[in-house]
Each structure stands twice: as structure tokens, then as C-alpha cells.
C-alpha positions in Angstrom: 67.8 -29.4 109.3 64.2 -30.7 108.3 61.2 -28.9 110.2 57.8 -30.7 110.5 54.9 -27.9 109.9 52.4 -28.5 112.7 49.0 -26.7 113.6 49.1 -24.5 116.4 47.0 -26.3 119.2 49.0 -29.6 118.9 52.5 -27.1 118.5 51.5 -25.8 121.6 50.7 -29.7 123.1 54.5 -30.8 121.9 56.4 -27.8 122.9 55.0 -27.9 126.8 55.3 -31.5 126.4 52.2 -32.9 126.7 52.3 -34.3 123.5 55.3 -37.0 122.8 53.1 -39.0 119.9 52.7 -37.0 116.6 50.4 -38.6 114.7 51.0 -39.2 111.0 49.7 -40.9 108.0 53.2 -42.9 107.4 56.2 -43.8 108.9 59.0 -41.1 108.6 63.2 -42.4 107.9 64.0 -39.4 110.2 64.1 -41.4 113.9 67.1 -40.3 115.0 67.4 -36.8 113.5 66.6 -33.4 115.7 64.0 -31.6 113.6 62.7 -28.3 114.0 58.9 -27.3 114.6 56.9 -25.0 112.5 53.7 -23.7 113.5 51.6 -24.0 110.2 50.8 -20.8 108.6 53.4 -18.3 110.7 56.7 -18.4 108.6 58.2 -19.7 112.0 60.3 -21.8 113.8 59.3 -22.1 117.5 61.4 -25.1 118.5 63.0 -28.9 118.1 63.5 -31.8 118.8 64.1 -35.8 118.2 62.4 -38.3 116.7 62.8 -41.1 118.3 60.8 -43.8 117.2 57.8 -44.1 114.5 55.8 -47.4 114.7 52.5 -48.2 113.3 49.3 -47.7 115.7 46.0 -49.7 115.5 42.8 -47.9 116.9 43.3 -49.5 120.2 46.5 -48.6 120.8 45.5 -44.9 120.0 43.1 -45.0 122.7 45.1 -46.6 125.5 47.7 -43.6 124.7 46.0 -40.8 124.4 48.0 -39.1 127.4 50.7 -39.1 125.1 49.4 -38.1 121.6 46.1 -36.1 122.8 44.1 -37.1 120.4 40.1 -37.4 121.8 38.2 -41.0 121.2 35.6 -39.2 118.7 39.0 -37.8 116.7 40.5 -40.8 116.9 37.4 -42.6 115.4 37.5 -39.6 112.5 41.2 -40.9 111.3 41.2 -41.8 107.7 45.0 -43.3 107.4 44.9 -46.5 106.2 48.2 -47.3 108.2 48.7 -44.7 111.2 52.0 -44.5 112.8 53.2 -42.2 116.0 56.0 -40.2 116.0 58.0 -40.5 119.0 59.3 -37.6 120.2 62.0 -36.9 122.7 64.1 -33.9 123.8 61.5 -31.1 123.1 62.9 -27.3 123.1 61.2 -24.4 122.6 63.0 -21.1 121.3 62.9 -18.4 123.5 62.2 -15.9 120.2 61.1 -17.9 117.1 63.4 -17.9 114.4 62.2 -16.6 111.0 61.8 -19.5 107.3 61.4 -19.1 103.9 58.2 -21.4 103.2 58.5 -22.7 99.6 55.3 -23.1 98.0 54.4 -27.0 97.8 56.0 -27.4 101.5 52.8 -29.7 103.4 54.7 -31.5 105.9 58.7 -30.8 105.6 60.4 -27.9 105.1 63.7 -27.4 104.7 65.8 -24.8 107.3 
């Protein structure tokens, strides 16, 4: 399974599902596929779940969704991706314990598990 590495405070967004838009740079060819969720920088696996759609987002769409990605205006207006696209995310669980990776070094966004 593939596990997306994710900063704590929007980990923390996802897994008490608040957060079903992940905000990314690309698109991703992973819709469809359960991933797992790393919190960046712990050498841990604290949960999974689906992608279920990535589409591309203007500005304006970012704002009238910000329930679901939690991303503030002045944030939003700080974005420097030429061609934004939410990840759609579905069917969130979070691990009772965390389970343990081996982070290779290079790993940014996708690691291996």
C-alpha cells in the first residue's frame, strides 16, 4: 500500500474528518486506491483511507469549499501551484495504535508500506 505523508494539523483535520479535500500541487492516478496516512516527521502510520476523486480547483472554487479542505482565504491566496487539484477523500480510519514505517530517504509525498 502507498501512504501519503501529511503534516500533523491537517492529519489531525482528515482523520476526525473534517477535512475530505487534500490539497495538492497535481492530480494523483491513485482514485480508487485505500492509502495509508503518515504524519510527516513521526515514522508512523496513524490511519487510511480512499481516494476518491482528484480534480483541478480554481481559486474560487477553493474558497466556496473551504468546509471541506480547511484551508483559510489568506492561505488560499499564498498557494503557488500553477494547477491545484483536491484529493477526495472517502472512508477515513484512524488506527487505534499507529503502526510503525521504514521512511526511505527521498520519500516527500509517497511512501511505500
Amino acid at each position: 500500500m502507498k501512504a501519503l505523508i501529511i503534516k500533523e494539523n491537517w492529519l489531525n483535520l482528515i482523520l476526525s474528518g473534517k477535512k475530505t479535500w487534500e490539497i495538492r500541487s497535481s492530480n494523483t492516478k491513485k482514485v480508487g486506491q485505500k492509502i495509508g496516512l503518515i504524519q510527516s516527521g513521526s515514522g508512523k502510520i496513524y490511519g487510511e483511507c480512499t481516494i476518491i476523486n482528484s480534480m483541478p480547483v480554481k481559486k474560487e472554487i477553493l474558497y466556496k469549499n473551504i468546509s471541506k479542505h480547511q484551508v483559510s482565504k489568506e492561505d488560499i491566496n499564498k498557494l503557488n501551484y500553477k494547477h491545484p487539484h483536491a484529493w477526495v477523500l472517502a472512508d477515513v480510519k484512524k488506527y487505534k495504535s499507529p503502526k510503525n514505517y521504514k521512511h526511505l530517504q527521498g520519500a516527500v509525498i509517497w511512501v511505500n508500506c
